[in-house]
C-alpha positions in Angstrom: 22.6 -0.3 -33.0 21.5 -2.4 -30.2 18.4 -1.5 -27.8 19.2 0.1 -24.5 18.3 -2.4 -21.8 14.9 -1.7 -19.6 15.0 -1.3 -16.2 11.5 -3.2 -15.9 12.0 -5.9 -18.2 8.2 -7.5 -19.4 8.4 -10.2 -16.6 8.2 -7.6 -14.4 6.2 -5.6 -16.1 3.4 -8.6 -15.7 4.2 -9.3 -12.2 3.3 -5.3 -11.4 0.6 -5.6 -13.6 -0.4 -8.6 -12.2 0.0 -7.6 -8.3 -2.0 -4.4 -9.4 -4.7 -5.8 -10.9 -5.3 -7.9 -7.5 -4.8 -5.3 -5.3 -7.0 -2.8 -7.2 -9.8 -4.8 -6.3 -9.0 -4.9 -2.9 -8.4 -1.1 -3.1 -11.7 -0.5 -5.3 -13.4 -2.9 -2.0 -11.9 -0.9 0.6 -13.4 2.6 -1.3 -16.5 1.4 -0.8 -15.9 0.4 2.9 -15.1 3.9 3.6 -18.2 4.8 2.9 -19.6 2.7 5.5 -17.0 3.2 8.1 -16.5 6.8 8.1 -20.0 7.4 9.3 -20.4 4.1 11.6 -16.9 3.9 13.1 -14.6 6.7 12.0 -11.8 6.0 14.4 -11.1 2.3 12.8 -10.3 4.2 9.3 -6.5 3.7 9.4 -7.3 -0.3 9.5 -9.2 0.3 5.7 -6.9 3.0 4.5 -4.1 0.7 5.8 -4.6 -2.1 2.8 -3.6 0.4 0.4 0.1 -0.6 1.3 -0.4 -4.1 -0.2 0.3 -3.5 -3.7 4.2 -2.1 -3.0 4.6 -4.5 0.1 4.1 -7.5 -2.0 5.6 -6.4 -5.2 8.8 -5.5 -3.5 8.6 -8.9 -1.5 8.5 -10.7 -4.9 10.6 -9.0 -7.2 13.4 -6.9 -4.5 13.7 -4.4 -7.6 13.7 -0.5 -7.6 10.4 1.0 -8.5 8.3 -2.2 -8.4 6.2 -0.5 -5.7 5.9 2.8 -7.1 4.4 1.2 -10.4 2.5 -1.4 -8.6 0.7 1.1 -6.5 -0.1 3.1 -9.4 -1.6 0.6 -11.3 -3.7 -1.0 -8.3 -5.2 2.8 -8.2 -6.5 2.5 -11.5 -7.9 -0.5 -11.3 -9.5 0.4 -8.0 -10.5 4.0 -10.1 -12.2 1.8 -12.5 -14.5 0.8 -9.9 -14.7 4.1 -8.1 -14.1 7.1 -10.7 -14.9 9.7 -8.5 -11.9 8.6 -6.0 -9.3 8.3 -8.4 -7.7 11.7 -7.1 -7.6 9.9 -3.7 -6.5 6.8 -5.0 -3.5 8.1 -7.2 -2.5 10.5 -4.8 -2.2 7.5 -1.9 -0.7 5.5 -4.4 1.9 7.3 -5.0 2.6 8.3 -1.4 2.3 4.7 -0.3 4.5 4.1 -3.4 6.8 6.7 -2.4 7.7 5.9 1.0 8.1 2.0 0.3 10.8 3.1 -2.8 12.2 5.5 -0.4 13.0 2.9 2.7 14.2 0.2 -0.1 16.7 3.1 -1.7 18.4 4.0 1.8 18.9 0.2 2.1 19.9 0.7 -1.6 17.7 -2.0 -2.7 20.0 -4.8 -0.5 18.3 -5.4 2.3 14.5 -6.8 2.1 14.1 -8.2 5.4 10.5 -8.0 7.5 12.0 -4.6 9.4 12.8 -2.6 6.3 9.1 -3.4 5.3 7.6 -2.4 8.8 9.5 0.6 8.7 7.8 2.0 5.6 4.3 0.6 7.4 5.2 2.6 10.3 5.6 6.1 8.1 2.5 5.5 6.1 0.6 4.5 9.9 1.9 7.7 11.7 1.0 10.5 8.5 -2.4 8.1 8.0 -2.8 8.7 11.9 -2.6 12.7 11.3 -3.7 13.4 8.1 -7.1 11.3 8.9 -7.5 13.0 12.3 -7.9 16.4 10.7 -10.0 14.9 7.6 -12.8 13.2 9.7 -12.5 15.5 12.5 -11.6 13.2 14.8 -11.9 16.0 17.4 -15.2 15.9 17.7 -15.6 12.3 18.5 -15.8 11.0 22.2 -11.8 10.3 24.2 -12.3 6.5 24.1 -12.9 6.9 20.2 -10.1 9.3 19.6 -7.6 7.2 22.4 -9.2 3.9 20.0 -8.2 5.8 16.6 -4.8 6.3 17.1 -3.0 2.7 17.8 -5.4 1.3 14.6 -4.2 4.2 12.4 -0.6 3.5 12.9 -1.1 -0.6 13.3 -3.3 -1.0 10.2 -1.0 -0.4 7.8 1.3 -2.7 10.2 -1.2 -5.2 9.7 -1.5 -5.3 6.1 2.0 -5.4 5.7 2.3 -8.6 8.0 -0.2 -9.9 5.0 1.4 -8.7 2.1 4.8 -10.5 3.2 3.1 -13.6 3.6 1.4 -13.3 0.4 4.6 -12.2 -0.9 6.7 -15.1 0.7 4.3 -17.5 -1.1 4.3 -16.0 -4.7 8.4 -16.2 -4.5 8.2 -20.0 -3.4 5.2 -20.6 -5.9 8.8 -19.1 -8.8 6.8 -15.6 -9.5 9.9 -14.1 -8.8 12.1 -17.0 -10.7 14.3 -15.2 -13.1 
């Protein structure tokens, strides 16, 4: 009786693992930035809530496999959870939203095309619910117009702009042979 084949095999597996682990500690720094930038400058939230897309955007940049991103994001949250206990709710639940949303552009492309638009797209979702969810969160409302007209065009772009990163980052790991089979 032979084994039924995995559809992560334990390269992958590492690469994930390995992507999560890096971007954990990003996430686990970014936690801790919130707690500064909520209070200071509330309206350039999307720009730190926006790194959380790096763990799927480069994982999928490397490896152009289903679920990559999904388990990538998921174990960058515990790592960053590790760091931040009391935020794991928040980090598991925008994992797997982040995580989510990347899978779900990659599967209407059915996992063919991985050019820098398919990625943008997903960055585009995550920056317009980011955009409302954190406007009701912080309040937004109460804040000055120039803050709130400020807020809305760093929501959506953050996550914009850490997706520009993570394809660079992503680009060099698959020349460095991460991704070599």
């Amino acid at each position: 009786m032979s084994a039924a084949r995995s559809p992560l095999p334990t390269r992958v597996l590492l690469v994930c693992a390995a992507i999560g682990v890096a971007t954990g500690l990003l996430g686990a720094a970014a936690g801790w930035m919130t707690l500064v930038i909520l209070p200071i400058a509330p309206f350039a939230y999307g720009l730190v809530l926006g790194s959380h897309v790096l763990p799927g955007i480069i994982a999928q940049e490397v490896l152009r496999r289903p679920l990559v991103a999904l388990l990538t994001h998921v174990l960058a949250a515990l790592v960053a959870s590790a760091f931040n206990p009391i935020w794991f709710p928040r980090f598991l639940g925008t994992a797997l939203l982040f995580g989510l949303i990347q899978e779900g552009v990659a599967a209407v492309t059915r996992y063919r095309a991985w050019g820098a638009v398919r990625f943008f797209v997903s960055a585009l979702i995550i920056g317009v619910i980011i955009a409302v969810v954190v406007f009701f969160v912080v309040d937004l409302a109460k804040l000055p117009a120039w803050a709130r007209i400020v807020y809305l065009p760093l929501a959506v772009l953050g996550p914009v702009a850490w997706t520009a990163i993570g394809l660079r980052i992503g680009v060099a790991l698959r020349r460095a042979g991460v991704a070599q089979r």
